[in-house]
C-alpha positions as CSV (number, residue, x, y, z in Angstrom):
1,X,-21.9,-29.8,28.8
2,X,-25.1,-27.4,28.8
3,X,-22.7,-24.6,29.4
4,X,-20.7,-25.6,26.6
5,X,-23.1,-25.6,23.9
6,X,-24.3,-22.3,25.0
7,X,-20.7,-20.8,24.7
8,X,-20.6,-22.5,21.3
9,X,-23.2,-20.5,20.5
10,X,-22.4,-17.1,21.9
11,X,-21.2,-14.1,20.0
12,X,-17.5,-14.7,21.9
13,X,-16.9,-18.0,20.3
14,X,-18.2,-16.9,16.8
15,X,-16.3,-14.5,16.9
16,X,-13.3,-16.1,18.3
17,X,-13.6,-19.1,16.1
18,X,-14.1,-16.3,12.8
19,X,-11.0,-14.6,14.1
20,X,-8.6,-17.3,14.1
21,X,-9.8,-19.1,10.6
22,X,-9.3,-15.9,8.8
23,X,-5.9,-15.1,10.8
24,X,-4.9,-19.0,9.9
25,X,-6.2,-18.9,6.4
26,X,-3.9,-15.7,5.7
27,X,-1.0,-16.8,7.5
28,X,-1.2,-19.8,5.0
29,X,-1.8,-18.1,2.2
30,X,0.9,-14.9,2.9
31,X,4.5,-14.7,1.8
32,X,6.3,-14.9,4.4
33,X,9.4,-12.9,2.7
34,X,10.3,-10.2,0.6
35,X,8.3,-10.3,-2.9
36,X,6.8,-8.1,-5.2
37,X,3.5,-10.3,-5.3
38,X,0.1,-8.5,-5.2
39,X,1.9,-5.2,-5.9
40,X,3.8,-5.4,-2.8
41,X,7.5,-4.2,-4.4
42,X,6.7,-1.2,-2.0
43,X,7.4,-3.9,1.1
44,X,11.0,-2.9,0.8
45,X,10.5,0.9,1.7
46,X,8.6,-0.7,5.2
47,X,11.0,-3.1,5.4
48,X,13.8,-0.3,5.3
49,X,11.6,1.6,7.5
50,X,11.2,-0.9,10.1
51,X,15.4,-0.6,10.5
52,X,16.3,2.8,9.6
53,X,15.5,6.0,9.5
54,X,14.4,8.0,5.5
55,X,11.6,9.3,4.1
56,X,9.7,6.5,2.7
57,X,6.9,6.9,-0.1
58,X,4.3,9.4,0.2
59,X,2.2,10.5,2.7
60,X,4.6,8.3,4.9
61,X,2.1,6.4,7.0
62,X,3.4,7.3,10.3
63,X,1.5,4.8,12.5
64,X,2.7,2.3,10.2
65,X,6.0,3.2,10.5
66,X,6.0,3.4,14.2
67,X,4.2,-0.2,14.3
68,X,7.2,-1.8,11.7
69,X,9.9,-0.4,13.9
70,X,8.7,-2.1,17.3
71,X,8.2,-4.9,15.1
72,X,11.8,-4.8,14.3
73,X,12.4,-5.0,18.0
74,X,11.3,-8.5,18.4
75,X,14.4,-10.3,16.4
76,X,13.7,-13.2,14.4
77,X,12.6,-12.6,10.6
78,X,11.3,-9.3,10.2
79,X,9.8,-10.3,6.5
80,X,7.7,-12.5,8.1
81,X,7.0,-10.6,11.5
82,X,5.3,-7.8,9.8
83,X,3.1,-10.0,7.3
84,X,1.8,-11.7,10.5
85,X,1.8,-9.0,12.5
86,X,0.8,-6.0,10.3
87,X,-1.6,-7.8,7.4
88,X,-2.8,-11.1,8.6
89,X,-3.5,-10.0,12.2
90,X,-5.1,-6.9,11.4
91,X,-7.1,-8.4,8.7
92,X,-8.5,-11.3,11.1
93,X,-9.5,-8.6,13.4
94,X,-11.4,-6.8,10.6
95,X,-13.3,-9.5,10.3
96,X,-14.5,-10.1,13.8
97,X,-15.4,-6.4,13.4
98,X,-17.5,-7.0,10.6
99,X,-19.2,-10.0,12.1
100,X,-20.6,-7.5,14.8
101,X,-21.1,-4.2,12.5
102,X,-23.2,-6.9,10.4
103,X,-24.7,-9.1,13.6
104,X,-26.0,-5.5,14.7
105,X,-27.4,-4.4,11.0
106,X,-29.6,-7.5,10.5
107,X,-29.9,-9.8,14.1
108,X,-29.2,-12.7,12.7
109,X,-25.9,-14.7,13.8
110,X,-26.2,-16.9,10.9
111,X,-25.6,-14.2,8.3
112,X,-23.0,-12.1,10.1
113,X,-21.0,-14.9,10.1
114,X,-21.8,-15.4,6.2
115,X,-20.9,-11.8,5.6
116,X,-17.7,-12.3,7.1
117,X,-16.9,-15.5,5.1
118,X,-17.5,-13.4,2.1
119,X,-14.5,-10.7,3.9
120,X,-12.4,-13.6,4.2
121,X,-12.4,-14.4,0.8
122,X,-12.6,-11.0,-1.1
123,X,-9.9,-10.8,-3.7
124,X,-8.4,-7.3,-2.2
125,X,-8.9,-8.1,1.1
126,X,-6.9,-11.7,0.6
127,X,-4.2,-10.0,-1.3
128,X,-3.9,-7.0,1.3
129,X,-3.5,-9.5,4.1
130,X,-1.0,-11.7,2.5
131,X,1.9,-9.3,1.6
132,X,3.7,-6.6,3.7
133,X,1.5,-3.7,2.5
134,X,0.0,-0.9,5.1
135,X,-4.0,-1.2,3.7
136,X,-4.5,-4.2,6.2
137,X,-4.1,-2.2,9.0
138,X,-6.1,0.9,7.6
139,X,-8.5,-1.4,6.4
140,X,-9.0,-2.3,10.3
141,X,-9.5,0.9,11.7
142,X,-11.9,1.5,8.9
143,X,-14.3,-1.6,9.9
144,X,-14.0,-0.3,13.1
145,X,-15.9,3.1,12.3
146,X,-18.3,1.1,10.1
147,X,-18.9,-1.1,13.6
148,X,-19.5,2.4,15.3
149,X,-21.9,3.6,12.8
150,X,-24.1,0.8,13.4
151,X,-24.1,2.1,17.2
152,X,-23.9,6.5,15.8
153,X,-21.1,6.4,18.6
154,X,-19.5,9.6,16.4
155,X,-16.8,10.0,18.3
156,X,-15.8,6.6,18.2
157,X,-16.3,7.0,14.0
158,X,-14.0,10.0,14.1
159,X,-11.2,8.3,16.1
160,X,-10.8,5.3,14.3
161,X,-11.1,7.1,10.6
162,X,-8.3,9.3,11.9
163,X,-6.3,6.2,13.0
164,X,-6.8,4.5,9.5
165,X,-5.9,8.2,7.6
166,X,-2.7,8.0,10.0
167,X,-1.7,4.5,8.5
168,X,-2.6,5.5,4.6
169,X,-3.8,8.8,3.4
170,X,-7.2,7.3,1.1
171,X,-9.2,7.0,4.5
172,X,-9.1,11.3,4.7
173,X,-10.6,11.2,1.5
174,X,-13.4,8.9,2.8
175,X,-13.8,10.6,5.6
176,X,-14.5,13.9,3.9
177,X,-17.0,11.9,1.9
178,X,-18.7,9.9,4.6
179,X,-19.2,13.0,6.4
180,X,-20.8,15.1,3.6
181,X,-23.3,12.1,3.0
182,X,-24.1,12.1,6.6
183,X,-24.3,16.4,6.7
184,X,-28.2,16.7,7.0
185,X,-29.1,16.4,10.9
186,X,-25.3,15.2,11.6
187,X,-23.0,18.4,10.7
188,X,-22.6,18.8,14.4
189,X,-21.3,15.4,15.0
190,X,-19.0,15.6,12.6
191,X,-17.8,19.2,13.4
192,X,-18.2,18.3,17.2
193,X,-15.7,15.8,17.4
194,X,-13.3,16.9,14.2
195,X,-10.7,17.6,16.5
196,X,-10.4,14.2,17.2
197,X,-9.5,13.6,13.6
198,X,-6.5,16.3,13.8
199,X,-5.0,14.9,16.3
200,X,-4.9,11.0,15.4
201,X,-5.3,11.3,11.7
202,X,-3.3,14.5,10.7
203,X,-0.9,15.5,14.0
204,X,1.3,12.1,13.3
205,X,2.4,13.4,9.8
206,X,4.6,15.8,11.3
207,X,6.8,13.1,11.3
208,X,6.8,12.9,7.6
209,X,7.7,16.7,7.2
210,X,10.7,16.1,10.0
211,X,12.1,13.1,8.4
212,X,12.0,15.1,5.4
213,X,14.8,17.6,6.5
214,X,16.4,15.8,9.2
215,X,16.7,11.9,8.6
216,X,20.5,10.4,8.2
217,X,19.7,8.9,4.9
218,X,18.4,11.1,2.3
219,X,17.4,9.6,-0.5
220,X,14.7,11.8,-1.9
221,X,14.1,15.5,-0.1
222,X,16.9,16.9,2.2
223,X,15.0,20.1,3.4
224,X,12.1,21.0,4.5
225,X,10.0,23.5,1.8
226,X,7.3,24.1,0.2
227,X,9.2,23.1,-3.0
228,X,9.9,19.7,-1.4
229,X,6.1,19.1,-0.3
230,X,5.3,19.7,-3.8
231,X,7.9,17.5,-5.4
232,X,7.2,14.7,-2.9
233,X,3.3,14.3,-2.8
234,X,3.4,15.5,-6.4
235,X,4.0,11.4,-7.4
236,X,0.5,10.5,-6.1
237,X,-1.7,13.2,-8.1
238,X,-3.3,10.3,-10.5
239,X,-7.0,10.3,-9.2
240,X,-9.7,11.2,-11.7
241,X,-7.1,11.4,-14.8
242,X,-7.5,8.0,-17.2
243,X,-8.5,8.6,-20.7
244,X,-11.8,8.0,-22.2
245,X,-9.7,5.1,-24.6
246,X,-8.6,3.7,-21.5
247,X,-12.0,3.5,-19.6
248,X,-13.6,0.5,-21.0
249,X,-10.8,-1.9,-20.1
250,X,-11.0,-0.3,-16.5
251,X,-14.7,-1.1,-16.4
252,X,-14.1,-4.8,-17.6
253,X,-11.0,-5.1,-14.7
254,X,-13.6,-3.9,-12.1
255,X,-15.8,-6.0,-13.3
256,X,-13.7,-9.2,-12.9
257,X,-12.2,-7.7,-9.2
258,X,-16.2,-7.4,-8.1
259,X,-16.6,-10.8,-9.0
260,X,-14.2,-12.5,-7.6
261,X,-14.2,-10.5,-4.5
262,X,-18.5,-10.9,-3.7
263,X,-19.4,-13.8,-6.2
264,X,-23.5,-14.0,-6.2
265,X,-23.3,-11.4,-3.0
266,X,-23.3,-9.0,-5.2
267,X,-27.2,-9.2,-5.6
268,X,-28.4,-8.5,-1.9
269,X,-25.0,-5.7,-1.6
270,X,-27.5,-3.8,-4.2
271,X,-30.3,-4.2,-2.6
272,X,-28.8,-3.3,0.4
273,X,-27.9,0.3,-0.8
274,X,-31.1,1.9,-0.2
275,X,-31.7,1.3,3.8
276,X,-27.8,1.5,3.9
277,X,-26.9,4.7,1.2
278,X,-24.8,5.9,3.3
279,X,-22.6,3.2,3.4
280,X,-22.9,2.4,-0.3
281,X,-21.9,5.6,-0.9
282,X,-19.1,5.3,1.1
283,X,-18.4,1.8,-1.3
284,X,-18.5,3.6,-4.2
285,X,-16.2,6.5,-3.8
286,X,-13.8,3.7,-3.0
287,X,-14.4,2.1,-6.4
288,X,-14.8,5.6,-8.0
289,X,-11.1,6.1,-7.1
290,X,-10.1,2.8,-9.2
291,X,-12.5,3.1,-12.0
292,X,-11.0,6.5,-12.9
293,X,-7.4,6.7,-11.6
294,X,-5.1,6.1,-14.8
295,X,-2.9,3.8,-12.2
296,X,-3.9,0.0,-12.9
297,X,-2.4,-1.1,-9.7
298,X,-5.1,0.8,-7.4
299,X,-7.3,-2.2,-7.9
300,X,-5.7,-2.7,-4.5
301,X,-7.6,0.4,-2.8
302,X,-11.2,-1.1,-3.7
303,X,-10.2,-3.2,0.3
304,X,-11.1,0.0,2.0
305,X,-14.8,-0.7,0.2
306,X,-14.8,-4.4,1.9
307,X,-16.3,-3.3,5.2
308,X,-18.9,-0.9,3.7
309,X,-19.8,-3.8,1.0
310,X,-20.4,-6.3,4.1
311,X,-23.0,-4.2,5.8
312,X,-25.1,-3.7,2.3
313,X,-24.8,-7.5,2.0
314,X,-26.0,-8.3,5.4
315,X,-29.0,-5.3,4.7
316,X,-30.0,-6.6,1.6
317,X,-30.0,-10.4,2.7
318,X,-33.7,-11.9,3.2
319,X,-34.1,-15.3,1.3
320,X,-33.4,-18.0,3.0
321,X,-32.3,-19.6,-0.6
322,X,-30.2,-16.7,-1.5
323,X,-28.6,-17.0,2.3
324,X,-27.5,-20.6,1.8
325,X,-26.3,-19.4,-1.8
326,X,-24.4,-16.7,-0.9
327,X,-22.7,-18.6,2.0
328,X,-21.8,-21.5,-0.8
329,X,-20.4,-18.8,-3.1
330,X,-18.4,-17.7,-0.4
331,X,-16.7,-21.0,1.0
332,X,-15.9,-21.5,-2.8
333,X,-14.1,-18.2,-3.0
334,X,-12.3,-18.8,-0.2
335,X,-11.5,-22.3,-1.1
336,X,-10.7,-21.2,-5.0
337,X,-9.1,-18.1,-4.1
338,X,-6.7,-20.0,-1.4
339,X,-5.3,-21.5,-4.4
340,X,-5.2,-19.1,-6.9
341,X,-3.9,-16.3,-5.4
342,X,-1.9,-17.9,-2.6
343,X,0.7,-15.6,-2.4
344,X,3.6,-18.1,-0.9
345,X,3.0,-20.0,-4.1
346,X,2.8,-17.0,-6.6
347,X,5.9,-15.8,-5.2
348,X,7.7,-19.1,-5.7
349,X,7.2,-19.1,-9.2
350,X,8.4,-16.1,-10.0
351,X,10.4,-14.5,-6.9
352,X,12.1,-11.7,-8.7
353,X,11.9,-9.4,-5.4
354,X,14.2,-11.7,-3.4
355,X,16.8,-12.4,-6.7
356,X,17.0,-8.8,-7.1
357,X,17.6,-8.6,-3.3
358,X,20.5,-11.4,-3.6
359,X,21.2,-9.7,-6.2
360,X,21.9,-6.4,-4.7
361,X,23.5,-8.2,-1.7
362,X,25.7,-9.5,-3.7
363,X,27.3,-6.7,-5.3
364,X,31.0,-5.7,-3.7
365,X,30.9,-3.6,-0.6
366,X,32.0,0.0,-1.2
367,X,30.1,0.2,-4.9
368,X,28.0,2.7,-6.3
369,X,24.9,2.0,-8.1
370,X,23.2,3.5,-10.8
371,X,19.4,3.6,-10.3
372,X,16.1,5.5,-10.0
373,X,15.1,8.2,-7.7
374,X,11.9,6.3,-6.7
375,X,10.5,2.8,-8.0
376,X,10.7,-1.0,-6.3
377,X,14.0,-1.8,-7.5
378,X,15.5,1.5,-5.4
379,X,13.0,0.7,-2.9
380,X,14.8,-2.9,-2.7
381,X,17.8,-1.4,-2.9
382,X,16.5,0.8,0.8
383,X,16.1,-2.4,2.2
384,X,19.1,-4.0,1.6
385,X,21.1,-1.1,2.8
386,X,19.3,-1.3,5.7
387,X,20.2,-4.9,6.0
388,X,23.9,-3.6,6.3
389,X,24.7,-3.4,2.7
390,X,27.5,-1.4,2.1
391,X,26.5,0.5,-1.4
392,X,25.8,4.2,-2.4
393,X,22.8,5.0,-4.8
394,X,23.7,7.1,-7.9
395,X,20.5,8.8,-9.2
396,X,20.0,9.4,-12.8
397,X,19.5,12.3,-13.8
398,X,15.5,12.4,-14.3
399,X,13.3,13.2,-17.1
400,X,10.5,15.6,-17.5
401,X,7.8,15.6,-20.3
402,X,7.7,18.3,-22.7
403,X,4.6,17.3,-24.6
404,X,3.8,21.3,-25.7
405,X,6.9,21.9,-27.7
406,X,6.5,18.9,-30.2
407,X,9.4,16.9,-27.9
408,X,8.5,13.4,-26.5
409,X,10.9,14.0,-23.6
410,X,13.0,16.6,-22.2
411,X,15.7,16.3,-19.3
412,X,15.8,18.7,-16.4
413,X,19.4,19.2,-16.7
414,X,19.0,20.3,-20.4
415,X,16.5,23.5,-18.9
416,X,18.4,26.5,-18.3
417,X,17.7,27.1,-14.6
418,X,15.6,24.5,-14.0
419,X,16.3,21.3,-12.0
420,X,13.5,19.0,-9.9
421,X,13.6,20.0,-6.5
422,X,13.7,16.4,-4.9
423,X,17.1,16.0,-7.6
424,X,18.5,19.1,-6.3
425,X,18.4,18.2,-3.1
426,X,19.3,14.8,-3.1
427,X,22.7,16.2,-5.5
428,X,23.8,18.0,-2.3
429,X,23.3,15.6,-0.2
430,X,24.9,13.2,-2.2
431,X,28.4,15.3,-2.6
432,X,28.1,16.0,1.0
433,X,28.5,12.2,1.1
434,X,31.1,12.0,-1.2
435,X,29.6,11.3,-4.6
436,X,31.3,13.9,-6.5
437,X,29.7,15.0,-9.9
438,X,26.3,17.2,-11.0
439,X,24.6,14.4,-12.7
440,X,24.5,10.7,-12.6
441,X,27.0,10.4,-15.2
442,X,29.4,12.5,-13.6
443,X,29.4,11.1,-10.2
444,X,29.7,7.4,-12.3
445,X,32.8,9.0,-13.7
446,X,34.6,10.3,-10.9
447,X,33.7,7.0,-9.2
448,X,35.7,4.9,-11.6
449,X,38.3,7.5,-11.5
450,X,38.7,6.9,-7.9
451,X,39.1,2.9,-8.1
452,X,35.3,2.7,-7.1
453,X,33.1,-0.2,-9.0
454,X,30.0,1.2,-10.6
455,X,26.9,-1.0,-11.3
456,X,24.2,0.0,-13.2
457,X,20.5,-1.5,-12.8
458,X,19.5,-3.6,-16.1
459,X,15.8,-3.1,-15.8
460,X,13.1,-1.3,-14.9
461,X,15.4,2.0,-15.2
462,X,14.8,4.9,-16.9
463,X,17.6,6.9,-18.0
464,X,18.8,8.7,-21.0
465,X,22.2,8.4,-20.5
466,X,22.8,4.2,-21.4
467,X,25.0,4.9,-24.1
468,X,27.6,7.4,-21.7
469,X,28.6,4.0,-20.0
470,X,31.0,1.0,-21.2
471,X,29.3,-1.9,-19.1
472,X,29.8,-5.4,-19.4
473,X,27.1,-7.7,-17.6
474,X,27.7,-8.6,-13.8
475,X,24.4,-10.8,-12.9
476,X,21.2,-11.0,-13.9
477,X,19.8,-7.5,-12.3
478,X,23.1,-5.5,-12.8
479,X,25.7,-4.5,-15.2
480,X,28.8,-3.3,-13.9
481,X,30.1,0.4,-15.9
482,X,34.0,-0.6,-17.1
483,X,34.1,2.9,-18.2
484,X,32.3,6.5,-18.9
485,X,32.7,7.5,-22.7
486,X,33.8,10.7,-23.4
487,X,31.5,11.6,-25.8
């Protein structure tokens, strides 16, 4: 019995007993299918990924990738496989990693394991580790380094920042600004061991350059060029570009994220910045990302500041009164938050990922479908071709701002000699595959020409061209094209 109670007490069974609430609390709380909750529409380009082979959304997250595809290997329901497997687990793990990062900050068991209750229940971290996203597992590696800092094992730092920049490209930018906090008395660390970094963090993107000239299903860049770099990573270049108009609502959504991510923790986390600036300063280039990117949705990136905002708290932590408060505020988030932003039950009330997926599967085999070059409703459309579906995508023809010459909107196929790259080069994939035309409305037309049914998307879709087509409704996501007008 004596040896019992002293187990019970031991780091081991904190740990192990922290690691399987959290990994319990997220597997209840996670859709365990297909959805677009928490901004997770992007599950359908992993879910593709897992089965087949394209380029998926930039960078590519190669180690994710990788991961997804053994995944696959194990039968049963993928959807849920990799929510278990690739959010909730690695999220569980994050937080016995931040139980010892914090344990070795302050000594004290008792507010390690409050500093991972307040992990567990973070908004970001919850909706990270309940939908199949990649930040769960870069999120990980991250609280891995943070645990090595508390050791300066810089090598160990170095390796698992490279591993998390290998799953999502944000940690390469925290690297570069961890490092140039730490630079005085440290630049040979950091320089030391860099080479770690290239190989783990930057080495597995070469798979993202050789899927994009040599994968069987190309959907966005068919060759590998500097034009096609451009045009592919040129979707993410949104950081440090939202309007002075738009800034105070982005202020008052951080502020409401923050609060229901740390509740009352907040107070010690800033008292915690001075012995821990380092850190903090990691923390805020994460939030310095959301606060000015002119995307709304990267609320979702403030998880990689989770870690960092654990070791401030467990710095600035010293009352015993504030200890027990902050521990309360916790157990309420997690108990509040469980509710609130279960994703299982968001996703019930509004599933439109998987009735646009039946949806889709529903359509007849052999069909061509109208649709972006790029957004969830393609990206569900990846997925269920992956599942076996037996449709071709029709691109429309995209659109191009022309703000300088008075116009709202231009369309690339209206420049003389100009046409997007990524367009180009899907066109000639395309024909190779028997889509026959130069723009979407062509290949529509020859399509119908041929006896082939053509569906067009009903939402989300941005194309000029609505009024070339004759369509009469099919379901509720698609309208079939009866005919292409002449004029």
């Amino acid at each position: 019995m004596q040896k019992l109670k002293t187990f019970l007490k031991s780091n081991i069974a904190i740990a192990l007993g922290l690691f399987l609430f959290a990994l319990g609390y997220y597997f209840m709380c996670a859709c365990k299918e297909y959805t677009w909750v928490f901004m997770s529409g992007d599950s359908a380009d992993w879910l593709a990924s897992a089965k087949i082979w394209f380029l998926p959304q930039p960078y590519g997250a190669p180690i994710f990738i990788m991961l997804a595809k053994a995944i696959n290997l194990l039968g049963g329901n993928l959807a849920k496989n990799m929510v278990f497997y690739l959010a909730c687990l690695p999220s569980a793990v994050s937080v016995v990693l931040v139980y010892f990062a914090t344990l070795k900050v302050k000594g004290s068991k008792i507010i390690a394991i409050i500093c991972s209750l307040v992990v567990i229940g973070a908004f970001p971290f919850l909706a990270e580790s309940t939908v199949i996203r990649e930040h769960s597992l870069a999120v990980m590696f991250v609280a891995a380094a943070m645990l090595a800092w508390t050791y300066r094992k810089y090598p160990l730092i170095i390796l698992f920042m490279g591993l998390a920049t290998a799953v999502n490209i944000i940690p390469l930018y925290l690297t570069a600004i961890w490092a140039f906090a730490d630079l005085r008395g440290h630049w040979r660390d950091w320089l030391k061991w860099c080479w770690i970094f290239l190989i783990v963090g930057v080495a597995p993107y070469g798979l993202t350059l050789y899927l994009m000239g040599h994968a069987p299903y190309m959907w966005f860049q068919t060759n590998l060029s500097l034009a096609s770099i451009n045009s592919y990573l040129s979707t993410t270049g949104t950081v440090a570009s939202l309007s002075m108009a738009d800034f105070p609502s982005r202020i008052l959504d951080f502020v409401a994220v923050i609060l229901v991510s740390y509740g009352i923790a907040l107070i010690p986390a800033v008292r915690g910045f001075k012995p821990q600036w380092k850190v903090g300063f990691f923390a805020v280039a994460v939030f310095w990302v959301y606060l000015l990117d002119n995307d709304a949705t990267t609320w979702t990136f403030t998880m990689y500041a989770v870690p960092a905002m654990a070791l401030l708290i467990a710095a600035g932590l010293k009352y015993k009164k504030e200890i027990i408060a902050v521990g309360i505020c916790a157990l309420i988030l997690i108990s509040t938050n469980a509710i609130f932003l279960n994703a299982q039950t968001i996703n019930d009330k509004n599933p439109m990922g998987r009735e646009l997926y039946n949806s889709t599967m529903a359509l007849p085999d052999g069909s061509i479908v109208i649709t972006n070059q790029g957004g969830f409703v393609t990206l569900n459309m990846f997925y269920a071709i992956s599942q076996g579906k037996d449709i071709q995508l029709d691109f429309a023809t995209p659109i191009i701002s022309y703000i300088s010459s008075g116009a709202s909107a231009q369309y690339v196929s209206d420049i003389p000699g100009y046409m997007q790259p990524a367009y180009k080069d899907w066109l000639k994939w395309a024909n190779s595959q028997g889509l026959e035309g130069d723009n979407s409305v062509d290949i529509a037309r020859h399509a119908i020409e041929d006896g082939v049914s053509v569906f067009r998307v009903n939402t989300y879709l941005v194309e000029r061209d609505e009024d070339a087509y004759t369509l009469r409704p099919y379901n509720e996501y698609f309208d079939e094209v009866v005919a292409v007008n002449e004029d």
